[in-house]
N, C-alpha and C positions, 0 to 999 in steps of 0.2 A: 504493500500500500504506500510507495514513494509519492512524492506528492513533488511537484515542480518541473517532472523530466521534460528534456530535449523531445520533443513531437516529430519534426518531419526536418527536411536537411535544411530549411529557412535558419530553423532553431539552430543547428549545427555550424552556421556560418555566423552567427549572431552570435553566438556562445564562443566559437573561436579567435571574433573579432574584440569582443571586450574583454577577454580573459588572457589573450595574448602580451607579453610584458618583454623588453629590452632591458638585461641587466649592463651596468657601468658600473665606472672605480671613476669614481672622484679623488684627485688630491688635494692635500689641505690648500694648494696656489690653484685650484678653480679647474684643473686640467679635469678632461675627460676623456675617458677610454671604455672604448665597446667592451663588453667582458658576453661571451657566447655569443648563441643565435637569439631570436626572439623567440622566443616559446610561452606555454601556459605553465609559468615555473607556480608549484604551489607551496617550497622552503627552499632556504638556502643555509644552511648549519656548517657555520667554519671548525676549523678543529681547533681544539684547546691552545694548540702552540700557533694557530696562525696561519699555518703555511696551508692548509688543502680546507677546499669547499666541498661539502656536497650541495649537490643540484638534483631536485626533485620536481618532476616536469608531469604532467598527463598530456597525451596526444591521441590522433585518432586512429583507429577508429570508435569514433563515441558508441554512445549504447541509449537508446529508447527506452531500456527496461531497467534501469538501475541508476542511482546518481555519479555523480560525477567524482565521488571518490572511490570509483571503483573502475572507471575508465581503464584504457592503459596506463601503466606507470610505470617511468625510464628515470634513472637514478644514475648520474653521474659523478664523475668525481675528478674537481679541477684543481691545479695549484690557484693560490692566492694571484698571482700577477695575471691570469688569466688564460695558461696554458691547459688545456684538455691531456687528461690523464689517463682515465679510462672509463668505459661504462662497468657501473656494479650490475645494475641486474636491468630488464624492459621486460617489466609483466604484462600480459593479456586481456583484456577485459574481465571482469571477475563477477559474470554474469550465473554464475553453475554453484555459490558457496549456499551448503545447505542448510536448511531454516532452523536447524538444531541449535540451541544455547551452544557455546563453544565452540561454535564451526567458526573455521576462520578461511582467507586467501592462502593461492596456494605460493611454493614460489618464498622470496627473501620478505619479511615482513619485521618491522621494527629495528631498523638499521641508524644507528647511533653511532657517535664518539664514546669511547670511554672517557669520562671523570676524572680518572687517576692514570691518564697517559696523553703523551702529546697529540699521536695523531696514529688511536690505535680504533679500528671499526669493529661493529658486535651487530650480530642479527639474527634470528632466531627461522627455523624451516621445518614446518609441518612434517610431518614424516606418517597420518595418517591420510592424505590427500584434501585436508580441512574440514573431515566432515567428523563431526565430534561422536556419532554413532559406531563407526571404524574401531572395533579392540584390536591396541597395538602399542607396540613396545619398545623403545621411547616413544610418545605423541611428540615431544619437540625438542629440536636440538638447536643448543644455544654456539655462533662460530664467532670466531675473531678472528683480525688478518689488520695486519700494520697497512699503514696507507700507502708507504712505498712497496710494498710487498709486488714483483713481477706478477702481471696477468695471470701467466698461468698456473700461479703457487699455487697449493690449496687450501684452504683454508685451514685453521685449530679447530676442535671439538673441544669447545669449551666445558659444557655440560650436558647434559640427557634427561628427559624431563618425561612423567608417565602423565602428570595431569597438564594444564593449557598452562604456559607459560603466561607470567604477570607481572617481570622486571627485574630490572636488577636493580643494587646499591651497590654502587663503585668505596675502597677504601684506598687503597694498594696492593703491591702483591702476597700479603697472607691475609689478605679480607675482604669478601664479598658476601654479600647477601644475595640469593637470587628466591623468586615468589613465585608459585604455581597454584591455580584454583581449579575447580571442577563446580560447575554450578547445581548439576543435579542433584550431588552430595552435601552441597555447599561448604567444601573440605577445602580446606587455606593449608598451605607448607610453607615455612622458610628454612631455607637452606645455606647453611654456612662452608664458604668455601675459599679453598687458599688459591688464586687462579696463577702466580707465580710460581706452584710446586706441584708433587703429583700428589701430595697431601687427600685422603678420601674422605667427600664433602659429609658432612656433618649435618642430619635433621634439629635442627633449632627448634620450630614451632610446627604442629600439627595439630589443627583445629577446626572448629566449623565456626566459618563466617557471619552465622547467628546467636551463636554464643559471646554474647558481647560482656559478658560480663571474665571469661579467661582471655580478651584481649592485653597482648601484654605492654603493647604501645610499639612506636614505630621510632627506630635511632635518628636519632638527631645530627642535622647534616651541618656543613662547616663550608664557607666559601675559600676556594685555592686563590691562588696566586694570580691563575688564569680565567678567574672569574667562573670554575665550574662547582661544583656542591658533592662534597664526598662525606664519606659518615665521619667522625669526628671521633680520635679514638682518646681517651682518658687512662693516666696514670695516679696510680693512691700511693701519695711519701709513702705508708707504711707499709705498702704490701705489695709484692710482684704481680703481675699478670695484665691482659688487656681488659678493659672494660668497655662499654659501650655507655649511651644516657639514652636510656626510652622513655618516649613524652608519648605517658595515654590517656585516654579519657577516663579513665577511671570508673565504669560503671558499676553497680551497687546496687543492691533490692533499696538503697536512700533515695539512689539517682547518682546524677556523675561525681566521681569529685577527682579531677586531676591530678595527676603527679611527673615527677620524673623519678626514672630508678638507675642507679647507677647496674649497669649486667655484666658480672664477669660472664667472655665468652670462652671458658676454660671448663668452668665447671656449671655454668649455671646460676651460681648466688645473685641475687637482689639485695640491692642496700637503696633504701626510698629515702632519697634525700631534699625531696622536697615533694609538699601535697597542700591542696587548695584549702583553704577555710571550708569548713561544711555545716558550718552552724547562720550566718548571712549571706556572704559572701561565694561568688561563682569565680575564681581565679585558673587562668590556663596557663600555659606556656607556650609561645608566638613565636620566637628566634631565639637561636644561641647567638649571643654578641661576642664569644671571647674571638680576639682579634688576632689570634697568635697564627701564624702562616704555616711554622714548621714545626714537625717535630709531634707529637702528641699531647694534647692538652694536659693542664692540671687540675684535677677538681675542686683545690682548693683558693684557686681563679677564675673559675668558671662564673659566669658573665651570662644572663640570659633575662630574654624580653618581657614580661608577661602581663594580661592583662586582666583585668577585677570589676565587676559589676557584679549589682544586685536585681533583687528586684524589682527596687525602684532607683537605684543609683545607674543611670546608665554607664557603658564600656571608659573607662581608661587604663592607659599603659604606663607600667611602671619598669624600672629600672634593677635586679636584683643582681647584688656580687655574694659572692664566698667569698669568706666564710661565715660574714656575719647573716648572711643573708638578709640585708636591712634592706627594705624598696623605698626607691625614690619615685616619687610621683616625675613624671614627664609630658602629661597631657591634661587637662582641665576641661575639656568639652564641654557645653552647658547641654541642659535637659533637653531633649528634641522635641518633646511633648508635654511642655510642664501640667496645661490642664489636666493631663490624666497621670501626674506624677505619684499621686497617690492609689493609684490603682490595687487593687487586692488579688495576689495571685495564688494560688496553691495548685501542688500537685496532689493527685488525687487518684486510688486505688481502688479497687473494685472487682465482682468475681463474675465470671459468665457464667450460665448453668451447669455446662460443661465442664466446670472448676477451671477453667483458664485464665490467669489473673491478667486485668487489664490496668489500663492507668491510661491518665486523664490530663489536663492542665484545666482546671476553673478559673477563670476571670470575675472579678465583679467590679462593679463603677466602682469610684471613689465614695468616702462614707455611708457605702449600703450596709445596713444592719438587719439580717433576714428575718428577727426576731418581732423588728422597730417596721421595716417597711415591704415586709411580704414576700412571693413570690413575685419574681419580675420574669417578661418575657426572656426567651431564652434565644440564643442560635447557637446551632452544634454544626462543628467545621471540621470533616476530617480526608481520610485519604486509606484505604485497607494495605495492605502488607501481606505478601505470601511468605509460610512457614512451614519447614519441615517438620517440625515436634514442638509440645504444649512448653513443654520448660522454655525454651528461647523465645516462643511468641510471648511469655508472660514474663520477660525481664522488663528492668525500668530504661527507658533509654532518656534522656534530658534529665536537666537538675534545676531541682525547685527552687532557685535563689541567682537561676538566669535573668538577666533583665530583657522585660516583654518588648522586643523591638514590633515593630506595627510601619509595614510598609503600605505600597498607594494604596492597595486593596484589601487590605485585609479584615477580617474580621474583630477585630478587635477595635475599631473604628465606633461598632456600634456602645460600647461601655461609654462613649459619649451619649450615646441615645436609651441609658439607665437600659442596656441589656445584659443578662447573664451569657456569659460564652464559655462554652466548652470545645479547647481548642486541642485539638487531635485526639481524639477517643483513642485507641488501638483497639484498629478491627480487624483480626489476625485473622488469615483464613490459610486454615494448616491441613496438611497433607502427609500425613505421616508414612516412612517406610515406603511402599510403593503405590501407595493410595494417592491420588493428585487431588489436589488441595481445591477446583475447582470443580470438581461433581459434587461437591456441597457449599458450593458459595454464598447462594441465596441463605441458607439455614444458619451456616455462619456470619455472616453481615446482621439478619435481623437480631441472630441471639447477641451481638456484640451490644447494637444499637439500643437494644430492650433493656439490658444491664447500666445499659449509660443513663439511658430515660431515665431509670426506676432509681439511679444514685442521685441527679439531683435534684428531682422530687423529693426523695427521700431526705434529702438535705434540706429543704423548703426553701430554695434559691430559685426555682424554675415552675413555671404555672404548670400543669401538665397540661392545657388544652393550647397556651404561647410557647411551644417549642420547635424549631424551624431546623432543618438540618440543608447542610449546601455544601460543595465542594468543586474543584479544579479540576479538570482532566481526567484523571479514576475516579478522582473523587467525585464530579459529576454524571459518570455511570452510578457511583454507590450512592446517589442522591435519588436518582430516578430510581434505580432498584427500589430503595427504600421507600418511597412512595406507592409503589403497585405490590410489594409485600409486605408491608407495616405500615398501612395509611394509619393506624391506630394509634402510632407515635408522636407525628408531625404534623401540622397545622398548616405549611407549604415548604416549597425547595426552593432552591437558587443552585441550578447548574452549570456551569462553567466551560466552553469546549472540551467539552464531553464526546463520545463516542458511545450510541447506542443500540446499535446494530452489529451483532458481532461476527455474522454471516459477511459485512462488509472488509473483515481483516480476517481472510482465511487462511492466512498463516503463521497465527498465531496474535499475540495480541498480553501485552505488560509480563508479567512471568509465565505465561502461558507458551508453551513450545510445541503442543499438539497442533494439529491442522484440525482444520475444523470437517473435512473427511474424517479425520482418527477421531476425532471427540462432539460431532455433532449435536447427540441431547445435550454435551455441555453448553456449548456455542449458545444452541436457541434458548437454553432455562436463561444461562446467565442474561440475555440481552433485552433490555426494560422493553423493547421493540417492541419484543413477543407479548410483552404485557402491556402496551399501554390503554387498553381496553378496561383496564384494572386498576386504573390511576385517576384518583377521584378530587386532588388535594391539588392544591393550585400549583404550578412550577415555572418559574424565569430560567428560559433558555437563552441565554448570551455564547455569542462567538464570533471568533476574528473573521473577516470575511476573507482573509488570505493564507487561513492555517495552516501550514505547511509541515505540521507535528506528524510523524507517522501515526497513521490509524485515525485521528480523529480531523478528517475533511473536515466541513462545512457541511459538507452535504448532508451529516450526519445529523446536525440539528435541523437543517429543513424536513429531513425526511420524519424525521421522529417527530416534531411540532406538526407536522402536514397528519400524520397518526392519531397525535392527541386531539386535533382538534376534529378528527371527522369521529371518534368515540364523544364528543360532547365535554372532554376535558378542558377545566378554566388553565390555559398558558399564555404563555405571551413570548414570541422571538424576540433576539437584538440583537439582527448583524454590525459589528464595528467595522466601519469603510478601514482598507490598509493592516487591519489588526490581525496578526500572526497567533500562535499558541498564546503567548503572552501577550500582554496592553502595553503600551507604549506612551504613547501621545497624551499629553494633556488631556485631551476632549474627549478621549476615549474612557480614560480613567476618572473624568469626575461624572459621565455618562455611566460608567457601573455603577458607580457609589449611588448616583440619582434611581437609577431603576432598582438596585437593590434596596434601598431605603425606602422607597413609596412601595416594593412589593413586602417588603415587612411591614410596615405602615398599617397597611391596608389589608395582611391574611394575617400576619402574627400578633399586632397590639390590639387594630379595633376590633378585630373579629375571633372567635372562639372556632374550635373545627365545628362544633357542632353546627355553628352560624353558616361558615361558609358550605357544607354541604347540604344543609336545610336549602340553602337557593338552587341546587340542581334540580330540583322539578320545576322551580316556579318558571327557571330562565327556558326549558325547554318549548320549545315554540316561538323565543327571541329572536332578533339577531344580537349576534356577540361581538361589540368593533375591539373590545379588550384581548380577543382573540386571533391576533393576529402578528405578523413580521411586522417588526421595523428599522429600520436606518439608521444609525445614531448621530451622523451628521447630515449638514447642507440644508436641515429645516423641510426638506421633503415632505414629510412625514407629520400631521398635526398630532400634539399630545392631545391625551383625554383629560376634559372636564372631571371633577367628582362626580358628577351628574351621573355622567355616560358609563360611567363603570359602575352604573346600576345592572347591566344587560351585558352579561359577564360570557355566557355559553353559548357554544355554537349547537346549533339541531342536533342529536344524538343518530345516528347513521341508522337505524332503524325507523327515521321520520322525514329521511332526506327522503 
C-alpha cells in the first residue's frame, strides 16, 4: 500500500529531472570544481581520516511498484580531490523483498565507515536471500575491507549472525559490540567482540525486546578526534579491568527511574553510580561531556549532561562532574504553559479481567477536587500495542514525575476546558506462544477499555455517560473499533487518519505480518468497516488530504464516513487541504483543535449518551447537513448554525 509512486514514464522524467544533483568542492578562495557526474546522489559519507567518499546514487531503471528507496542503488567510492576509485556494489530494483517482518534487500546493505578506523568499510549480506521465512545458518554476515584494499581483494568475515543483524558499536581493536533481533520472538542479542584478534565473541545480553524492565541500558559513546562516536571505555584507580557506563531507562513496577552503571566487561559486575531522584523528580542522562580524546576515560572525571523535570517543573539541563557529583544548573527555560502549571498528574494502575495489569497516566485541571466538584467530562486518548506474553504487556513503561509536555494537538489541551484525560490506557493485545495476538483483538481492546472506564468512575473523576475516547493513526482504528463494540463506554470519538478497512492493506498492516489470504476472519473482524452498521455514537473523522502514511490513504476515511452515513450514523468528515499523516500548518492545527472542541462541546459536555441516541428515531426521516465532508480551508464550505445541528442523521439505508 505505497502511496506516492512514479505512475507512467511523464513521472519518471519528472522525478529524474528534480532529483538529479551536480556535486563540487569549493575552496575556502571561492574556487570550484566538478566532483563526479550529475546523478540522483541520495548520501555522500567521507571517511573519518578524510581522504575517501562514499557516493550513494539511485538510477534507472525506476519501478511503479515500490518507492524510491528501493530503486536501483550504485555505491561508489571516490578519493576526497575527486578521483573515482571504485564501484562497491549496483543493486537491482528491490521489487521481490518478502512481506515477512525481517525480510530485508538482497545484495550489500548497511555499508558504513568504521568509528574507530580511518578509512576502514563494514556491510552486512543476507545469506538467506532476504526472506526472513528461509531456516538458515548464518542469516547474516557482517564484512570489512580497508578502502585502499585492491578491487579484487576479498573481503574479512567479520562476524556471522543467526538472527537479523541490528548494528554495530565501534571501540577499537578489542571492542565491539555488535546487535541482532528477531521480531517474531522479539529476542534482542548483544555480542561482544574483539575485531582486532581471533578472540571468540562473547554473548553479552540475550533478551526479549519487551521485557523492559531487564533492559540493561545502552554504552555511552565519546566523540574522537575525527568527529566520529565510539563507546567510551573507563578505568577505576583501584581496580584493573575495562569497564563500560550504561545509560538506561531504568524501568520498574514505580515506572522509570534512570541510571548509569559502571559494566565490567570481564566479568559482568555492575556498580550504579549514578540514579535519578524517584520521589519528584524525572532526571536522565543526555551526553557524556568528559573531553579527554585519548587514552581511556576516568571515572572519577567523568563529566556528563543530564536533565531534570517534574511534573510540573518543566525540562532543564544541568551540568554533573565526579566525584562530587554536585549539578550545576545551565539552563532556566520559563514554563511553556504557565496556565496549566498547576496541572495534576498521576500515574495510575489497574487490572483487566484477564489479570493483565495495565496503567494509565490521569490528568486533571488545575485545582479540581473530585470530592469538592464532581465528576467532570472525561477524554480517553490512546494507541494499542502488540505482545507476546501477559508479564511484558503488564510492565510500567513512563514515570510518574515526567513533566506533561502538551504539543499542537494534543489532548491535554482540553484540562483547559475542566476535562479529565486519560492519556495512554495500555491496551495490550497479546498473543502468546504461537497464538497471534490478533484473532482476539476486538475482545482485547474492549476488555482493556472497560477496565479503564470502570477505574475512573470508580475514582469519581469521570461522569460515566461524558467519556469520549479518540486516537491517531491505530489509535483511530481503536477508536472506531470501540464504538461498534463498546458503544456502552463512550459518548463519541475523534479519529485521527485512521485506516478502516483492512481488506485495503492486504499485506499486512502495524505488527500484523499475515496476508490477509492467510488470516482473512482476522482482516474483516478486526476492520470497524465491517461494523459500521453497529456504530451508533457520534465520530469526527479528520484526515490529511495528502496522507502519504502506509496503509492509511484518505480514501480510507471517505470510504468509511461514505459507510456510516448510508447506516444513518451521526459523523462528520474533515479533509485538511496539503495535510500528510501528520498536521503541519497553522490553519490546519487550530482547525483540529476547532472541530474537536465543538465535537466534544456538543456529544460529550451538553449531551449524555443516552441524549444523543434518544435522537436517532426522531432524526430518521430528516435530512442531516451535520452529516457530511468538509474542507478545512478556503471558506468553501459554510459552518453550521446551532440551529442546524438540530437534524443530525442521515435516512437509515433501509428508508432510502
Amino acid at each position: 500500500t505505497y502511496q506516492d509512486l512514479l505512475k507512467d514514464e511523464y513521472d519518471e522524467d519528472l522525478f529524474e529531472y528534480y532529483a538529479t544533483s551536480q556535486l563540487v568542492l569549493v575552496s575556502l578562495d571561492g574556487t570550484v570544481k566538478l566532483f563526479g557526474e550529475p546523478s540522483i546522489y541520495t548520501s555522500l559519507d567521507p571517511s573519518p581520516d578524510d581522504k575517501y567518499i562514499l557516493l550513494s546514487s539511485i538510477h534507472r531503471p525506476f519501478s511503479f511498484v515500490v518507492p524510491c528507496g528501493r530503486f536501483p542503488k550504485k555505491i561508489d567510492l571516490w578519493s576526497a580531490d575527486g578521483k573515482f576509485v571504485r564501484t562497491l556494489c549496483d543493486l537491482p530494483v528491490a521489487e521481490d523483498i518478502p512481506i515477512a517482518f525481517n525480510s530485508v534487500r538482497k545484495g550489500m546493505r548497511s555499508l558504513n565507515w568504521r568509528a574507530d578506523k580511518p578509512s576502514e568499510l563494514y556491510w552486512v549480506e543476507t545469506q538467506d536471500g532476504g526472506d526472513a521465512k528461509v531456516e538458515v545458518s548464518p542469516r547474516d554476515i557482517v564484512y570489512t575491507q580497508a578502502a585502499d584494499a585492491p578491487g579484487d581483494e576479498k573481503p574479512n568475515i567479520f562476524f556471522k549472525l543467526d538472527l537479523r543483524y541490528g548494528g554495530i558499536s565501534w571501540c577499537d581493536d578489542s571492542l565491539a559490540l555488535v546487535y541482532e533481533s528477531w521480531y517474531k520472538t522479539r529476542r534482542v542479542r548483544t555480542w561482544l567482540v574483539a575485531p582486532g584478534s581471533d578472540k571468540t565473541p562473547r554473548l553479552l545480553f540475550d533478551r526479549s525486546s519487551e521485557d523492559v524492565y531487564s533492559d540493561p541500558g545502552s554504552p555511552m559513546l565519546r566523540r574522537t578526534a575525527a568527529g566520529t562516536y565510539i563507546i567510551a571505555k573507563f578505568k577505576k584507580e583501584d581496580k584493573e579491568g575495562t569497564y563500560l557506563l550504561l545509560n538506561g531507562s531504568g524501568a520498574t513496577p514505580e515506572g522509570n527511574i534512570p541510571f548509569l552503571d559502571l559494566f565490567d566487561i570481564d566479568n559482568g559486575d555492575k556498580d550504579r553510580i549514578w540514579q535519578s531522584d524517584k520521589e519528584k523528580y524525572y532526571e536522565s542522562v543526555v551526553a557524556l561531556m568528559s573531553d579527554q580524546t585519548e587514552g581511556d576515560l576516568k571515572v572519577n572525571e567523568l563529566r556528563v549532561l543530564t536533565s531534570k523535570e517534574s511534573k510540573t517543573e518543566n525540562t532543564q539541563y544541568y551540568l554533573q562532574q565526579w566525584p562530587d557529583k554536585k549539578p550545576f544548573q545551565i539552563t532556566s527555560f520559563p514554563h511553556p504553559y504557565p496556565q496549566l502549571a498547576s496541572l495534576q498528574k498521576e500515574m495510575i494502575r489497574y487490572q483487566r479481567r484477564d489479570g493483565v495489569q495495565l496503567t494509565a497516566t490521569l490528568y486533571l485541571p488545575p485545582g479540581y477536587d473530585p470530592s469538592r466538584d464532581g465528576p467532570l467530562p472525561c477524554l480517553v486518548w490512546s494507541y494499542p500495542g502488540e505482545f507476546k506474553n501477559k508479564e511484558a504487556a503488564g510492565q510500567v513503561r513512563g514515570s510518574p514525575n515526567e513533566f506533561a509536555g502538551i504539543g499542537p494537538t494534543s489532548p491535554l489541551l482540553w484540562l483547559a476546558r475542566k476535562y479529565a484525560i486519560l492519556s495512554g490506557p495500555t491496551i495490550p493485545i497479546i498473543g502468546e506462544g504461537k497464538e497471534e495476538a490478533n484473532d482476539t483483538y476486538v475482545e482485547q481492546l474492549v476488555g482493556s477499555a472497560e477496565a479503564a472506564v470502570e477505574e475512573v468512575i470508580r475514582r469519581g473523576v469521570a461522569h460515566p455517560d461524558k467519556i469520549a475516547i479518540g486516537g491517531h493513526s491505530y489509535g483511530a482504528f481503536m477508536t472506531a473499533n470501540l464504538l461498534a463494540h463498546a458503544p456502552h463506554l463512550f459518548c463519541c470519538g475523534i479519529a485521527r487518519s485512521g485506516a478502516y478497512n483492512r481488506t485495503l492493506t492486504p499485506f499486512g498492516f502495524q505488527n500484523e505480518d499475515r496476508t490477509l489470504w492467510e488470516a482473512t476472519d482476522t482482516y474483516i473482524k478486526m476492520s470497524p468497516f465491517m461494523a459500521a452498521n453497529k456504530i451508533k455514537k457520534p465520530i469526527l473523522l479528520i484526515h490529511g488530504e495528502e496522507d502519504n502514511n502506509s496503509g492509511t490513504l484518505t480514501m480510507q476515511s471517505d470510504r468509511f464516513f461514505n459507510a456510516l452515513k448510508g447506516h444513518g450514523a451521526l459523523s462528520r468528515l474533515v479533509i485538511l487541504p496539503f495535510e500528510s499523516h501528520g498536521y503541519s500548518s497553522r490553519e490546519s492545527i487550530m482547525h483540529v483543535l476547532w472541530e474537536t472542541d465543538r465535537w466534544l462541546q456538543k456529544f460529550c459536555v451538553s449531551k449524555s449518551s443516552e441524549d444523543i441516541a434518544s435522537k436517532t428515531d426522531e432524526s430518521i426521516g430528516t435530512e442531516g447537513s451535520e452529516n457530511k465532508a468538509v474542507a478545512s480551508g478556503g471558506g468553501a464550505v459554510a459552518e453550521l448554525e446551532d440551529n442546524e445541528l438540530q437534524s443530525l442523521y442521515f435516512n437509515t439505508r433501509s428508508s432510502l
